[in-house]
C-alpha positions in Angstrom: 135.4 87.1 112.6 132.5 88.3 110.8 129.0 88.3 111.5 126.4 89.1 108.9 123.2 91.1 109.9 120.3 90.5 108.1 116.6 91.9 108.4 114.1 90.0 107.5 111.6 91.3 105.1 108.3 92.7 106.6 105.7 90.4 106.3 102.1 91.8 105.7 98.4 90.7 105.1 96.7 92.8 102.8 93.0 92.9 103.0 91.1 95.2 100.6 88.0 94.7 98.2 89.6 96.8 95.5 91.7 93.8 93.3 93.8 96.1 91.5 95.1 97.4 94.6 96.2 93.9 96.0 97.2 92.5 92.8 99.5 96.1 92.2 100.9 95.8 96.1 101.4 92.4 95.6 103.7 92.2 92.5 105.7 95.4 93.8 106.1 93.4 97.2 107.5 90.5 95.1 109.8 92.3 93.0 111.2 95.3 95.6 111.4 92.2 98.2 110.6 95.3 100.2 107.4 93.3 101.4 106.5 89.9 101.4 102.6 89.1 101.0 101.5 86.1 103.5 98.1 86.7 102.7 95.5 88.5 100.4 91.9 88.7 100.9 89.1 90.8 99.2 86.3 90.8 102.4 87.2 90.6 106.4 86.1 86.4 106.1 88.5 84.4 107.4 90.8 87.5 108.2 91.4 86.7 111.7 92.0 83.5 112.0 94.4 83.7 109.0 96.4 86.4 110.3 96.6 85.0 113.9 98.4 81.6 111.6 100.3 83.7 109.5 101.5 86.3 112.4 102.2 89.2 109.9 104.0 92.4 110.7 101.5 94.4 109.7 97.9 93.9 108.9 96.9 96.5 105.8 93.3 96.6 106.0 90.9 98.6 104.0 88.3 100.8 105.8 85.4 100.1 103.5 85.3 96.4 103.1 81.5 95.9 102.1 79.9 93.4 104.9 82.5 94.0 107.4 83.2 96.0 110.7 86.4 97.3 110.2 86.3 98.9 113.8 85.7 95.7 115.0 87.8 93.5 113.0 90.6 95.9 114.4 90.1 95.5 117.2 90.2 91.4 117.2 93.8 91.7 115.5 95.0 94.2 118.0 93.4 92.1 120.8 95.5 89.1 119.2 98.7 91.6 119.2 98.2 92.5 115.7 99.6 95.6 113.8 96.5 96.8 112.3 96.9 100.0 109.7 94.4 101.1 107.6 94.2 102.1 104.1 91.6 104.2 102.5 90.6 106.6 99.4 90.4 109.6 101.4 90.9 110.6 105.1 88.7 112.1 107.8 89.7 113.1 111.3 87.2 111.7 112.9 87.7 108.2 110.9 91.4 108.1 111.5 90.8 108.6 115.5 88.0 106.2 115.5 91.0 103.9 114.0 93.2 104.7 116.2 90.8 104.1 119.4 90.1 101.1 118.2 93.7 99.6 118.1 95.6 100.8 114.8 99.1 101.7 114.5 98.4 103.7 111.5 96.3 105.4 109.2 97.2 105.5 105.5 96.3 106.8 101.6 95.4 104.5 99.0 97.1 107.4 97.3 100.5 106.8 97.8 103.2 104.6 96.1 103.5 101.2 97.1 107.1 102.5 98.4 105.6 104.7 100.3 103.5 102.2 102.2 106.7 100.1 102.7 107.9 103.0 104.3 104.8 103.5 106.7 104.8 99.5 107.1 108.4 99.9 108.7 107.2 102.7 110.9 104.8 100.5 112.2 106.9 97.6 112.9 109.5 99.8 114.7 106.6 101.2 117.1 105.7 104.8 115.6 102.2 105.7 114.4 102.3 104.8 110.5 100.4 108.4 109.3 100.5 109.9 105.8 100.8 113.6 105.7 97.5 113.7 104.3 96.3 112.0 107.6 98.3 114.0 109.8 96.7 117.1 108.7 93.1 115.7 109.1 94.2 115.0 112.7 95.8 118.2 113.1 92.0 119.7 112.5 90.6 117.5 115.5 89.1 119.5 118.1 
């Protein structure tokens, strides 16, 4: 008899205000079938109530989203039992543990490859802290 294992693909939400970023994550998500995309949105509107419906894996959310709290949407998702980990252009310490306090499984690069965030995005699903090296030495510098 054989049985056939099969994993299904990580489902994430991406929320970030920069389109090329989504739109690049996106189609690599479709053609790797690494990810799968249940939801895309530019601003923090409608975030929560979207990803509560959809129930993704992982919630990739942008720390500057013009007009929202990130801290604070973070928190609702982890409060709903979320994955929340958090993208942005460059990383501070005291960001990243402001992130982290507030509920996220991870901190990550906008400057990595979108296999790399695959990679993180797996982390986080299996229950390890999703951090880029780049955020793991800003954390390494907390006092």
């Amino acid at each position: 008899m054989w049985v056939m294992v099969t994993h299904a693909t990580p489902k994430v939400m991406l929320v970030d205000d920069n389109e090329l970023l989504r739109a690049t994550l996106g189609r690599w998500a479709a053609s790797s079938h690494c990810l799968q995309v249940v939801g895309s949105f530019a601003d923090g509107q409608g975030v929560h109530e979207a990803a509560r419906a959809a129930r993704p894996d992982v919630v990739l959310l942008d720390y500057h989203i013009p007009g929202t709290d990130t801290l604070a949407l973070t928190r609702e998702l982890t409060a709903a039992g979320l994955r929340v980990v958090l993208l942005s252009g460059y990383t501070d310490k005291d960001v990243i543990s402001a992130c982290i306090d507030a509920g996220a499984v991870g901190f990550l690069s906008k400057q990595l490859s979108p296999s790399e965030i695959a990679r993180h995005v797996a982390d986080a699903i299996s229950g390890n802290f999703a951090l880029c090296e780049t955020s793991l030495a800003a954390l390494s510098r907390r006092a």
